[in-house]
N, CA, C and O atoms as a GROMACS GRO file, in nm:
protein
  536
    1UNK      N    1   1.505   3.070   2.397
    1UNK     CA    2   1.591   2.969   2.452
    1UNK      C    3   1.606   2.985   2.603
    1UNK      O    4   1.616   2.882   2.670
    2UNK      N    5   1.609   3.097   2.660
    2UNK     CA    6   1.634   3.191   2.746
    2UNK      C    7   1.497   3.096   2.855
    2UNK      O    8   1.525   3.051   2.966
    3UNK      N    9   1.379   3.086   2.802
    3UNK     CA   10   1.274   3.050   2.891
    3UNK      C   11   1.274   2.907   2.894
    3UNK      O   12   1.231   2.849   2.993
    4UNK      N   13   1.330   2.827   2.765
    4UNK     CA   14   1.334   2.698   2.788
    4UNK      C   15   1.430   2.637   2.925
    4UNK      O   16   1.411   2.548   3.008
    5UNK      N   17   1.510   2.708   2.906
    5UNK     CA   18   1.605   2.669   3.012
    5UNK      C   19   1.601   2.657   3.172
    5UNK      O   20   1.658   2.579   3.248
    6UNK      N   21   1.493   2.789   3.201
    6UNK     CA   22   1.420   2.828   3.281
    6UNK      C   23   1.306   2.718   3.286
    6UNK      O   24   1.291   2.668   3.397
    7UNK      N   25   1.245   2.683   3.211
    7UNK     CA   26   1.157   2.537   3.229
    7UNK      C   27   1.210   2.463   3.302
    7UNK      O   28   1.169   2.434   3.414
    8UNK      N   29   1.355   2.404   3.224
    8UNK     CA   30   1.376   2.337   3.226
    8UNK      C   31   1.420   2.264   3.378
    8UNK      O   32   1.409   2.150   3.423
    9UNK      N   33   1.490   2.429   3.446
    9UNK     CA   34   1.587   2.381   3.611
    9UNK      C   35   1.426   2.423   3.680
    9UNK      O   36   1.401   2.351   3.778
   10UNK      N   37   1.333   2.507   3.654
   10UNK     CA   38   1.188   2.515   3.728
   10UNK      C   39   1.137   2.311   3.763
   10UNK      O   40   1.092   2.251   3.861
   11UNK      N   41   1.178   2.270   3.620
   11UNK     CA   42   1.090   2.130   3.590
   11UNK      C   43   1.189   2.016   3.713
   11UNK      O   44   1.150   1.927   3.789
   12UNK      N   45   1.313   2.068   3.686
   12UNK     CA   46   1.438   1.938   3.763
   12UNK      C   47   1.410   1.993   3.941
   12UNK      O   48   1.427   1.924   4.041
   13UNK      N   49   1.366   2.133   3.935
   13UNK     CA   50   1.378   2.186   4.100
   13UNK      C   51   1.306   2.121   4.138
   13UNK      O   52   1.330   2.051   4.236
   14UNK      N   53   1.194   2.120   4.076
   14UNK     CA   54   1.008   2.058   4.140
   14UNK      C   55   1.032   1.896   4.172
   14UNK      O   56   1.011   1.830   4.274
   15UNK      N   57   1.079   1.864   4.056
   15UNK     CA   58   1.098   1.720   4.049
   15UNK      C   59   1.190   1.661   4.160
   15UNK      O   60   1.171   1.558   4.224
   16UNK      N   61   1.313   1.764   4.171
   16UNK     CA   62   1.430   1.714   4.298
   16UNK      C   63   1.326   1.738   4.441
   16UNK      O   64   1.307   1.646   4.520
   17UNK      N   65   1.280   1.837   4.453
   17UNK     CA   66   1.199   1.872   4.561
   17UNK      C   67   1.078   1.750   4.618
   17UNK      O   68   1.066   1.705   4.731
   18UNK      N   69   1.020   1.728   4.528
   18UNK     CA   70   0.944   1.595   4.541
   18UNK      C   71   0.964   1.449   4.548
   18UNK      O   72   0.888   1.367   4.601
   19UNK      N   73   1.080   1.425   4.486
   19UNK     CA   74   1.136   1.286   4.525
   19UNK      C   75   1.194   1.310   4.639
   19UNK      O   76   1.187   1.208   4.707
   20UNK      N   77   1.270   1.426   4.718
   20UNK     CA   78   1.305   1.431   4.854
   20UNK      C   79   1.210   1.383   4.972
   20UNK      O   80   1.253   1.358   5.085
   21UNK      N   81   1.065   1.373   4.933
   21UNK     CA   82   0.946   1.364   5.049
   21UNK      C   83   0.893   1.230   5.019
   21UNK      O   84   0.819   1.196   4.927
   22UNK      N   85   0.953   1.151   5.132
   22UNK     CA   86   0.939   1.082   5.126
   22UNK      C   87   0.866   1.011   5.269
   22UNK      O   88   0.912   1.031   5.381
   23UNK      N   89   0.738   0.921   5.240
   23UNK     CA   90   0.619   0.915   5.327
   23UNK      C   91   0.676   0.752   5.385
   23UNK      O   92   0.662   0.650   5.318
   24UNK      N   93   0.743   0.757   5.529
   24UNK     CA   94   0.743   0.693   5.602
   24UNK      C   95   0.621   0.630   5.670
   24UNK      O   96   0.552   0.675   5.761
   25UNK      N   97   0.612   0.519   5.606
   25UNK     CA   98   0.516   0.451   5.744
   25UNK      C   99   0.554   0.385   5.843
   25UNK      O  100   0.659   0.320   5.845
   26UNK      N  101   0.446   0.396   5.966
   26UNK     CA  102   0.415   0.346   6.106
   26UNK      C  103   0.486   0.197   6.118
   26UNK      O  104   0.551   0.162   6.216
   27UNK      N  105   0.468   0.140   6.036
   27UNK     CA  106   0.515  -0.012   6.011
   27UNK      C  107   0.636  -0.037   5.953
   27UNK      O  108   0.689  -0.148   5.954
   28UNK      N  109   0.716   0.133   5.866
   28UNK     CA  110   0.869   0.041   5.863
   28UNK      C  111   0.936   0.100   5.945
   28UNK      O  112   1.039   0.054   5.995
   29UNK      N  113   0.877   0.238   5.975
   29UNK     CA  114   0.976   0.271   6.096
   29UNK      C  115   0.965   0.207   6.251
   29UNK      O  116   1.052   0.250   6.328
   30UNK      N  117   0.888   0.129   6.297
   30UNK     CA  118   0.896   0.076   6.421
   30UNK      C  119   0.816  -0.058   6.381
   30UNK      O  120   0.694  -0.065   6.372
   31UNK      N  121   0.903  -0.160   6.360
   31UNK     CA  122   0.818  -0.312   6.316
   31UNK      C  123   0.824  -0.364   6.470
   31UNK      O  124   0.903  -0.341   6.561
   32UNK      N  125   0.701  -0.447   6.459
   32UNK     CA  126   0.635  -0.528   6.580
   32UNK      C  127   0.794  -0.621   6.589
   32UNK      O  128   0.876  -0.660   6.505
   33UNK      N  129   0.778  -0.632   6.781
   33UNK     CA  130   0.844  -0.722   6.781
   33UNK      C  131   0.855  -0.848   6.745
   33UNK      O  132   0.750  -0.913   6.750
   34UNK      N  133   1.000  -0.930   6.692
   34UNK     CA  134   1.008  -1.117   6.703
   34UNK      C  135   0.948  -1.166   6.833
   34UNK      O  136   0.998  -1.122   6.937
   35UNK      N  137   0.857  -1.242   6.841
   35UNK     CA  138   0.802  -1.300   6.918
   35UNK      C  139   0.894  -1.458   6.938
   35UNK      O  140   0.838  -1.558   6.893
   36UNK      N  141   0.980  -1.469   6.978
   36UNK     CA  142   1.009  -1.637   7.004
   36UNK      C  143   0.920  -1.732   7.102
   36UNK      O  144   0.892  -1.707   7.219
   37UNK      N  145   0.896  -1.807   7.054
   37UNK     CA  146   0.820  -1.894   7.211
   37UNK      C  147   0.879  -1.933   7.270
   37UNK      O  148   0.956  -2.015   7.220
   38UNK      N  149   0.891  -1.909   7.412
   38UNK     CA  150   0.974  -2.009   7.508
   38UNK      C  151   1.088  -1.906   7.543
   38UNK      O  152   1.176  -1.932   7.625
   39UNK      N  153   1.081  -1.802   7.482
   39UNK     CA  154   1.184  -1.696   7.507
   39UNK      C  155   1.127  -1.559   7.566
   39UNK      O  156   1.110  -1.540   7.687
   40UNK      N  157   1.113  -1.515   7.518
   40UNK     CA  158   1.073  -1.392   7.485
   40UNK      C  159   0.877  -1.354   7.485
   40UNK      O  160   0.820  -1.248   7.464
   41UNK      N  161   0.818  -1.496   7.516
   41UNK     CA  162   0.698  -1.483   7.476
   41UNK      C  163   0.572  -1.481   7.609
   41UNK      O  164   0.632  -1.555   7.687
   42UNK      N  165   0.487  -1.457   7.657
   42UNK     CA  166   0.415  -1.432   7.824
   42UNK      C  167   0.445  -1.604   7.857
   42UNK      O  168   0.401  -1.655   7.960
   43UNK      N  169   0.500  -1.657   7.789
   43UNK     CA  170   0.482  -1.766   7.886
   43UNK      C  171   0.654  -1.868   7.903
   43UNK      O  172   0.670  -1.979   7.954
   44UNK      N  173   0.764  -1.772   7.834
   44UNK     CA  174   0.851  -1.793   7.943
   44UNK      C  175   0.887  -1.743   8.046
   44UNK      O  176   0.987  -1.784   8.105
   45UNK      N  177   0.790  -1.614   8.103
   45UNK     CA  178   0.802  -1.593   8.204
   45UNK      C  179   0.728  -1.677   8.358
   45UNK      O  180   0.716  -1.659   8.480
   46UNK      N  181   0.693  -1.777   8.253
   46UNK     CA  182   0.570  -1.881   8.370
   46UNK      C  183   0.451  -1.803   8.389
   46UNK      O  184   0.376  -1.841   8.478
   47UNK      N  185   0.416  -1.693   8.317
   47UNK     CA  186   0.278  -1.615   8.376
   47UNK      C  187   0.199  -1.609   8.222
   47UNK      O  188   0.252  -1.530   8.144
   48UNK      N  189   0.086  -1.678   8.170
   48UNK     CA  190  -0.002  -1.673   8.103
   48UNK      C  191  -0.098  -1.660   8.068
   48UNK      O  192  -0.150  -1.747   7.998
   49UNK      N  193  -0.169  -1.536   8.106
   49UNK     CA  194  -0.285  -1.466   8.081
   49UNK      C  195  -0.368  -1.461   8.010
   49UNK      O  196  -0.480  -1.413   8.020
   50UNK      N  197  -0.297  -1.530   7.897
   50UNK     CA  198  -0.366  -1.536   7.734
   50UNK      C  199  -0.431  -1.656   7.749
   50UNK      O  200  -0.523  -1.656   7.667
   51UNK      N  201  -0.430  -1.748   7.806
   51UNK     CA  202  -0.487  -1.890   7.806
   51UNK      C  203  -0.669  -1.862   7.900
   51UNK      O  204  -0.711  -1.757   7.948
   52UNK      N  205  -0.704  -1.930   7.900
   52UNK     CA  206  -0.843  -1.948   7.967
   52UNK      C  207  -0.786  -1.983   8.154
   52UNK      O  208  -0.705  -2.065   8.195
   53UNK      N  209  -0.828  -1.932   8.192
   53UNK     CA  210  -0.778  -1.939   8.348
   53UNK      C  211  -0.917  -1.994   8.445
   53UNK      O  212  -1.023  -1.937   8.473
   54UNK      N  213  -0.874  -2.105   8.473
   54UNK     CA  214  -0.998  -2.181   8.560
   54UNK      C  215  -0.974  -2.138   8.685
   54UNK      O  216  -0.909  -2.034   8.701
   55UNK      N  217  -1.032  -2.225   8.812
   55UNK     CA  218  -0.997  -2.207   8.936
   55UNK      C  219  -0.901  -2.342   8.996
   55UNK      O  220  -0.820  -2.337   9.089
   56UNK      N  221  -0.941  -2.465   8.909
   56UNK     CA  222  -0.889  -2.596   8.940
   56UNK      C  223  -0.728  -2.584   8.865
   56UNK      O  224  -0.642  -2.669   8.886
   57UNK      N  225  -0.708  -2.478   8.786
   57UNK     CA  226  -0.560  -2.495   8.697
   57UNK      C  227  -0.463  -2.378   8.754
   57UNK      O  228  -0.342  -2.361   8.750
   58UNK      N  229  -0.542  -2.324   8.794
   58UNK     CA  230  -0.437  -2.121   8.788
   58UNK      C  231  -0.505  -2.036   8.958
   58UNK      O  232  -0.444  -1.950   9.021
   59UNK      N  233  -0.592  -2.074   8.982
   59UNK     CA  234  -0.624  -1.981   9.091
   59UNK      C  235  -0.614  -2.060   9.211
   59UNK      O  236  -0.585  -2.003   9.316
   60UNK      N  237  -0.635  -2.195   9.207
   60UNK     CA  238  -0.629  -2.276   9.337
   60UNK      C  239  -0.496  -2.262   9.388
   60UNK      O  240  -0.466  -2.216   9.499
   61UNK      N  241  -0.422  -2.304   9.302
   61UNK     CA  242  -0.271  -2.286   9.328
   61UNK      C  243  -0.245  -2.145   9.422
   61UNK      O  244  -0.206  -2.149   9.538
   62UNK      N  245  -0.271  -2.028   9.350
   62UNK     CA  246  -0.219  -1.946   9.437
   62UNK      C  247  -0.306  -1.855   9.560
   62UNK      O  248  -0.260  -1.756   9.615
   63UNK      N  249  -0.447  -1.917   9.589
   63UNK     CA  250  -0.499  -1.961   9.704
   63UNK      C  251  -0.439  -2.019   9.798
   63UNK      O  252  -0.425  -1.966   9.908
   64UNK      N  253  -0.389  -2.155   9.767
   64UNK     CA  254  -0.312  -2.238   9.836
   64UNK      C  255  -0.184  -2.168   9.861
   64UNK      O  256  -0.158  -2.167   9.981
   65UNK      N  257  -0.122  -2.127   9.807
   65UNK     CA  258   0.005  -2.060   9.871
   65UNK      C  259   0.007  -1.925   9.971
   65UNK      O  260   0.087  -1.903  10.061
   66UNK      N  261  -0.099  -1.846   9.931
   66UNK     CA  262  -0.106  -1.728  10.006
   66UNK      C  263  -0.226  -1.707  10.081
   66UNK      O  264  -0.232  -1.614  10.161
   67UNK      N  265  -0.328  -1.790  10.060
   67UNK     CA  266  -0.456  -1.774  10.134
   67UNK      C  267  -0.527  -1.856  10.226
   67UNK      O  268  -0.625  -1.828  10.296
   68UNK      N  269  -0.451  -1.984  10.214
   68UNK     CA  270  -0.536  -2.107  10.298
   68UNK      C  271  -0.516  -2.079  10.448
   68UNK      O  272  -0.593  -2.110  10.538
   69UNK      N  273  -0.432  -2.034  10.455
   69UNK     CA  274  -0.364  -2.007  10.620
   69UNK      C  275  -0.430  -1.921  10.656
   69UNK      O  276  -0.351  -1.828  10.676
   70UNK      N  277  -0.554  -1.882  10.686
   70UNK     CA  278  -0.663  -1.776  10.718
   70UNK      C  279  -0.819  -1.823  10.669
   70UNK      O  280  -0.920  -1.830  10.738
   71UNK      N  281  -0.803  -1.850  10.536
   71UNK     CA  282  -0.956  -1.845  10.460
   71UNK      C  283  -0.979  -1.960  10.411
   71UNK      O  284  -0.967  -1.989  10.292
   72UNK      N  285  -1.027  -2.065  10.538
   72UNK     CA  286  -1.012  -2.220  10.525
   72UNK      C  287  -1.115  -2.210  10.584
   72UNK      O  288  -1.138  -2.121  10.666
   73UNK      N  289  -1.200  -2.309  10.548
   73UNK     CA  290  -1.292  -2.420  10.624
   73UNK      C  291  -1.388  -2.306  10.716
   73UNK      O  292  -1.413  -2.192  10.677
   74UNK      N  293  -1.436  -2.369  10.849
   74UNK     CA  294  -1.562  -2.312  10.880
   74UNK      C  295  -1.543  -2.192  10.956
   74UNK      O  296  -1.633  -2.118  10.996
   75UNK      N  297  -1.385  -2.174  10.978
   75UNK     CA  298  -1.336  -2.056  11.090
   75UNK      C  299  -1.238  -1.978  10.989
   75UNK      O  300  -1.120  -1.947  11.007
   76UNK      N  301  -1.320  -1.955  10.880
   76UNK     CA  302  -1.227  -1.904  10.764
   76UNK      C  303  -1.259  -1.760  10.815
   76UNK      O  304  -1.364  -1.731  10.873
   77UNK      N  305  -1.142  -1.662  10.784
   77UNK     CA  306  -1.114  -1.525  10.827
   77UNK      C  307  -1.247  -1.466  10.802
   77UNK      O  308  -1.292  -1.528  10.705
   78UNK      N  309  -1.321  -1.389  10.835
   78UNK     CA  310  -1.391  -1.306  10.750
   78UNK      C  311  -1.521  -1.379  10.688
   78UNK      O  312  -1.594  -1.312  10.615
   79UNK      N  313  -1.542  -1.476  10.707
   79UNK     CA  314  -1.604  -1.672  10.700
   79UNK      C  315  -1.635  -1.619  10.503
   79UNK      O  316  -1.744  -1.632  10.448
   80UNK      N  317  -1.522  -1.568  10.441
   80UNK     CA  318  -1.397  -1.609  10.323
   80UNK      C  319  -1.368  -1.731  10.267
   80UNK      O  320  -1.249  -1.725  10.238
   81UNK      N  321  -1.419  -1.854  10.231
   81UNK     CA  322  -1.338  -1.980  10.249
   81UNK      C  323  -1.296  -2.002  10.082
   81UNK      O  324  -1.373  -2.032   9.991
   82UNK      N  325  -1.160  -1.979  10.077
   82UNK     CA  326  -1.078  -1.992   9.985
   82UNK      C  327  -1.056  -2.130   9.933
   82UNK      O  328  -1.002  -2.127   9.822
   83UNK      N  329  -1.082  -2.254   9.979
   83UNK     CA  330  -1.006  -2.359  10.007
   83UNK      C  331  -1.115  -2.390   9.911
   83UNK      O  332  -1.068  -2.485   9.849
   84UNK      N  333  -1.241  -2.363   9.858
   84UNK     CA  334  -1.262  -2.446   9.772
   84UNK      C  335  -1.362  -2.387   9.633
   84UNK      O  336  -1.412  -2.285   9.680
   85UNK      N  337  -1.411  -2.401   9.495
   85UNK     CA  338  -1.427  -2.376   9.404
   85UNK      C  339  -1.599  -2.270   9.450
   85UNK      O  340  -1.613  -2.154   9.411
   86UNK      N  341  -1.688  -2.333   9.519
   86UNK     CA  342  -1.774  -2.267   9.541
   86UNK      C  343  -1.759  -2.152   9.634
   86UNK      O  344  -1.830  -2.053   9.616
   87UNK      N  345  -1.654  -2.157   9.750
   87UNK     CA  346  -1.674  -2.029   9.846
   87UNK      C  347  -1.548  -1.953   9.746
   87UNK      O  348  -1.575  -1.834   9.728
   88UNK      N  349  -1.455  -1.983   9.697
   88UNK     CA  350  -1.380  -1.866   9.603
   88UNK      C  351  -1.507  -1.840   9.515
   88UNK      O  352  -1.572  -1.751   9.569
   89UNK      N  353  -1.550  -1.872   9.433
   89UNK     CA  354  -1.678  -1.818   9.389
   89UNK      C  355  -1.764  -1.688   9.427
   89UNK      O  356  -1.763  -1.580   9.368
   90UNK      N  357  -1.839  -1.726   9.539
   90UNK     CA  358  -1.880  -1.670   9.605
   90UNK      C  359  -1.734  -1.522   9.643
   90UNK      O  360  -1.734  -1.440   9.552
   91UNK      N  361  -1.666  -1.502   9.713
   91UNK     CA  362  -1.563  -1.386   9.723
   91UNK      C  363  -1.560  -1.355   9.590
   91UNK      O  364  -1.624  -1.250   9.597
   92UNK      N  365  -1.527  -1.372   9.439
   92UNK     CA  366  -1.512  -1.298   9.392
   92UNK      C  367  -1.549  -1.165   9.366
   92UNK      O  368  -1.510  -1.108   9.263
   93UNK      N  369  -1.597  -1.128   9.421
   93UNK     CA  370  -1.645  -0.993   9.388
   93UNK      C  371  -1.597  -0.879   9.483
   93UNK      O  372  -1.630  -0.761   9.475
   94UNK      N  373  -1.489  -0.951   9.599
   94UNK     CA  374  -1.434  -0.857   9.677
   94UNK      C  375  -1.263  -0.942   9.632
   94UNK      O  376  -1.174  -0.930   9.717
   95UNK      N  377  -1.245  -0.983   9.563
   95UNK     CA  378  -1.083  -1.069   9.564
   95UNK      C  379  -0.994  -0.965   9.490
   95UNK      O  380  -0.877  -0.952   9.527
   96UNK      N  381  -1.062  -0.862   9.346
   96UNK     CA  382  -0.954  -0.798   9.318
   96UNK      C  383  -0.916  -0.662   9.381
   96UNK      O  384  -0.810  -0.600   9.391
   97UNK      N  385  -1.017  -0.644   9.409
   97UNK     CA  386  -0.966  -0.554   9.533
   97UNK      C  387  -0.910  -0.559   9.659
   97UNK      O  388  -0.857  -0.471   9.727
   98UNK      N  389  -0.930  -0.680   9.678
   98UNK     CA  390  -0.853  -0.747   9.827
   98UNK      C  391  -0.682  -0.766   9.714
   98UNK      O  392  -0.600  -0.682   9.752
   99UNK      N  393  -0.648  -0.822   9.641
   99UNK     CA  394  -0.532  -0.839   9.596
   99UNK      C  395  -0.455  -0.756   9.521
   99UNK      O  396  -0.345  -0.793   9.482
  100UNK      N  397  -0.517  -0.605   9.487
  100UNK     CA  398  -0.485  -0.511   9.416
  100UNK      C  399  -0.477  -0.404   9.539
  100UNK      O  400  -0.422  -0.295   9.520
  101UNK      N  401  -0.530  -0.436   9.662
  101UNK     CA  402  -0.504  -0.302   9.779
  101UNK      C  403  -0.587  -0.220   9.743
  101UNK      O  404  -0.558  -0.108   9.782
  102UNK      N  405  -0.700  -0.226   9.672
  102UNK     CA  406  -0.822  -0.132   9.644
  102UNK      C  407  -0.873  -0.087   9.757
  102UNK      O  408  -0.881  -0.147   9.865
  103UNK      N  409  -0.930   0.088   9.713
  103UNK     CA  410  -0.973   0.149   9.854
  103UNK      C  411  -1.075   0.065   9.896
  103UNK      O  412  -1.129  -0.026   9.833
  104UNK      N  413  -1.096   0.105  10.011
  104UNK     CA  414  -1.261   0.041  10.094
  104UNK      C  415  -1.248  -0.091  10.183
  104UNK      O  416  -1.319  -0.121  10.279
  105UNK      N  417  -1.102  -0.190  10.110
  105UNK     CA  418  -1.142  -0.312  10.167
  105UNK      C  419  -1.049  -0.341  10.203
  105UNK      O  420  -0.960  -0.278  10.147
  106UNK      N  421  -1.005  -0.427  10.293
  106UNK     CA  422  -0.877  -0.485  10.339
  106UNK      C  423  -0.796  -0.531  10.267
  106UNK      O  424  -0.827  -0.595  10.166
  107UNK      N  425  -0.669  -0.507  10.305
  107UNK     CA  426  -0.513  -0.534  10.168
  107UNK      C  427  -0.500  -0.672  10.210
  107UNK      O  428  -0.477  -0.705  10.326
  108UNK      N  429  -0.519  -0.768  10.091
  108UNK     CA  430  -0.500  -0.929  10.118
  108UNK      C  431  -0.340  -0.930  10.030
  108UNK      O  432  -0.309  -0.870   9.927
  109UNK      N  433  -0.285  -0.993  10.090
  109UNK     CA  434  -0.268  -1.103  10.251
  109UNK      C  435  -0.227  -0.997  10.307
  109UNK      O  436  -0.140  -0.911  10.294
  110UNK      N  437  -0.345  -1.036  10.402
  110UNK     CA  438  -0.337  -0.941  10.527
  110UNK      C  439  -0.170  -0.921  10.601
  110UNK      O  440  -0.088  -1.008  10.569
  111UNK      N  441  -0.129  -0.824  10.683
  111UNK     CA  442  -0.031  -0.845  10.738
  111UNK      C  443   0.086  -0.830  10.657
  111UNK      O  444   0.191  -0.802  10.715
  112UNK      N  445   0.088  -0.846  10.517
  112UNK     CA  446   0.194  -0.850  10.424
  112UNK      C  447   0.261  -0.739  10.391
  112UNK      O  448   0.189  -0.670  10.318
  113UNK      N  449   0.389  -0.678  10.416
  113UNK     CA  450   0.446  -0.574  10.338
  113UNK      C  451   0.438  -0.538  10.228
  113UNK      O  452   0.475  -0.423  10.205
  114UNK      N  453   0.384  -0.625  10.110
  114UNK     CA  454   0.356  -0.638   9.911
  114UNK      C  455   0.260  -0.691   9.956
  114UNK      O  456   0.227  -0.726  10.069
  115UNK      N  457   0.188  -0.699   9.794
  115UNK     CA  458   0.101  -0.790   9.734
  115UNK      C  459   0.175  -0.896   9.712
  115UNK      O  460   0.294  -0.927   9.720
  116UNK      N  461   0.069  -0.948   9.681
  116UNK     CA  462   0.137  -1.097   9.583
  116UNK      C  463   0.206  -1.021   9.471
  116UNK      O  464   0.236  -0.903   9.456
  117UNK      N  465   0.221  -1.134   9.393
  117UNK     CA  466   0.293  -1.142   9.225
  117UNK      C  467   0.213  -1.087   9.115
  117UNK      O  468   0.122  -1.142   9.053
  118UNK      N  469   0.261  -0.967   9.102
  118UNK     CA  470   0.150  -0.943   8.935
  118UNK      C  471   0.096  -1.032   8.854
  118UNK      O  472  -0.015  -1.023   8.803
  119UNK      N  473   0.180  -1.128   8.839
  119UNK     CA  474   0.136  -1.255   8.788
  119UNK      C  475   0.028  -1.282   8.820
  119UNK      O  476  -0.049  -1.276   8.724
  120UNK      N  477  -0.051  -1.331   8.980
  120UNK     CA  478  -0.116  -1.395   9.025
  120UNK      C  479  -0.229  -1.313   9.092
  120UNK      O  480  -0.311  -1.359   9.172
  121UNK      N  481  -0.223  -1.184   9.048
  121UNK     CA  482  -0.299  -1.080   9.048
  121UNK      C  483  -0.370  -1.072   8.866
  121UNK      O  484  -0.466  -1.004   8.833
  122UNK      N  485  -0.316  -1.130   8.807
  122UNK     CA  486  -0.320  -1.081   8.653
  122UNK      C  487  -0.410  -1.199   8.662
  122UNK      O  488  -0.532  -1.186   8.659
  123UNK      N  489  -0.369  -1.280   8.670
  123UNK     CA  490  -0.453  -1.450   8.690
  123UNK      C  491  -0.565  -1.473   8.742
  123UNK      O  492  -0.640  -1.559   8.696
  124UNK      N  493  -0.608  -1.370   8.893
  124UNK     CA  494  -0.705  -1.347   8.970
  124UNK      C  495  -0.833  -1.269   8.875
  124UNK      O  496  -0.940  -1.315   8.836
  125UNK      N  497  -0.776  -1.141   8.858
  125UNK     CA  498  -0.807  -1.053   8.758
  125UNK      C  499  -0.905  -1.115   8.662
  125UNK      O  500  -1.024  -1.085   8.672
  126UNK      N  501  -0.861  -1.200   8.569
  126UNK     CA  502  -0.882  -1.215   8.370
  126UNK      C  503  -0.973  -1.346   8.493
  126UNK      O  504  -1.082  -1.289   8.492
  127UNK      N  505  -0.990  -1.439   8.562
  127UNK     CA  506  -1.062  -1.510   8.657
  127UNK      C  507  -1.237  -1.488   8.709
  127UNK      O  508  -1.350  -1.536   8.717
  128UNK      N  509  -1.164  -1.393   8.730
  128UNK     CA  510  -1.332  -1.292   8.774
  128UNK      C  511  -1.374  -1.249   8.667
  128UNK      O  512  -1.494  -1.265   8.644
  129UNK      N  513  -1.296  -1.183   8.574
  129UNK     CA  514  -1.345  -1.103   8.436
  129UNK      C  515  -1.428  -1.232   8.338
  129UNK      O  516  -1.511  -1.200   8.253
  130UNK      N  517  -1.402  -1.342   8.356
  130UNK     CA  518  -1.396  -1.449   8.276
  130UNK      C  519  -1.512  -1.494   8.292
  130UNK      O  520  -1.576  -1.555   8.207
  131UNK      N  521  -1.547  -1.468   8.402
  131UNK     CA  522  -1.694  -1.574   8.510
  131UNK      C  523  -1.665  -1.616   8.589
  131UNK      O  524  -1.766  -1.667   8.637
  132UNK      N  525  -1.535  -1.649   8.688
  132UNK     CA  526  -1.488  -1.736   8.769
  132UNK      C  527  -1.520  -1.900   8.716
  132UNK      O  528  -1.613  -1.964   8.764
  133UNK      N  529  -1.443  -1.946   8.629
  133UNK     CA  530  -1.471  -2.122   8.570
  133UNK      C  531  -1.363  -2.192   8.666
  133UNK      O  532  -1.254  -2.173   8.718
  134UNK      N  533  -1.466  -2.283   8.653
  134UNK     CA  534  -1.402  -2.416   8.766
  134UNK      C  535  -1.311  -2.495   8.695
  134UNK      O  536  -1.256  -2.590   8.750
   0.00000   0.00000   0.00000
C-alpha cells in the first residue's frame, strides 16, 4: 500500500510539474500592431513609401521646393538640372547621397543646417531604387 501511495504523489508531482510549463508563443505574447487607416497608418503621416513613387507625383514636388533655386535650366549648379524628368534622371546616381550627406559628395541643399525631411529622402530613396519612373 505503502508504494501505491508513493505512485501515486510521484504520478500527481510529475503531472503538477508539467502542466506548470507552459509554451508561450511569439504571437500571443507581443501581437502585431492595430493598423487604423488614416490614423495610425504611413500615410497619415502624409509620407507614403509603400505606393509606387514616380517623378511627375512624389519627387518633382520636392525638387521644386528645395532644389530649383540652384539646379535649373542651363546655369544649373553643378549643370545638375533638377527642373525636369530627364536631367533628374540623369543625377540619380549622385541624389541619395547628395540628400543623405553621404561621404565624397556635397551635402544637398547646399548651405543648409539639416537635410530635408526623412520623408522626402525616403521618397528620393525607394525613386532611384525603383528605376527612377516618370
Amino acid at each position: 500500500m505503502n508504494l501505491n501511495i508513493k505512485s501515486i504523489l510521484l504520478f500527481a508531482g510529475i503531472s503538477f510539474s508539467l502542466s506548470a510549463c507552459y509554451y508561450d508563443s511569439l504571437e500571443e505574447l507581443h501581437p502585431a500592431p492595430i493598423i487604423i487607416p488614416g490614423v495610425n497608418d504611413s500615410t497619415s503621416t502624409g509620407c507614403d513609401t509603400t505606393k509606387v513613387i514616380t517623378y511627375t507625383n512624389d519627387i518633382e514636388p520636392i525638387f521644386s521646393n528645395n532644389c530649383k533655386n540652384c539646379h535649373t535650366g542651363t546655369g544649373a549648379s553643378g549643370g545638375i538640372d533638377l527642373s525636369t524628368y530627364d536631367g533628374s534622371k540623369a543625377a540619380a546616381n549622385l541624389l541619395v547621397d547628395a540628400v543623405t550627406w553621404g561621404d565624397g559628395i556635397k551635402n544637398m541643399p547646399q548651405g543648409s543646417p539639416s537635410k530635408i525631411n526623412e520623408c522626402s529622402i525616403g521618397k528620393i530613396k525607394k525613386w532611384v531604387e525603383s528605376g527612377t519612373l516618370q
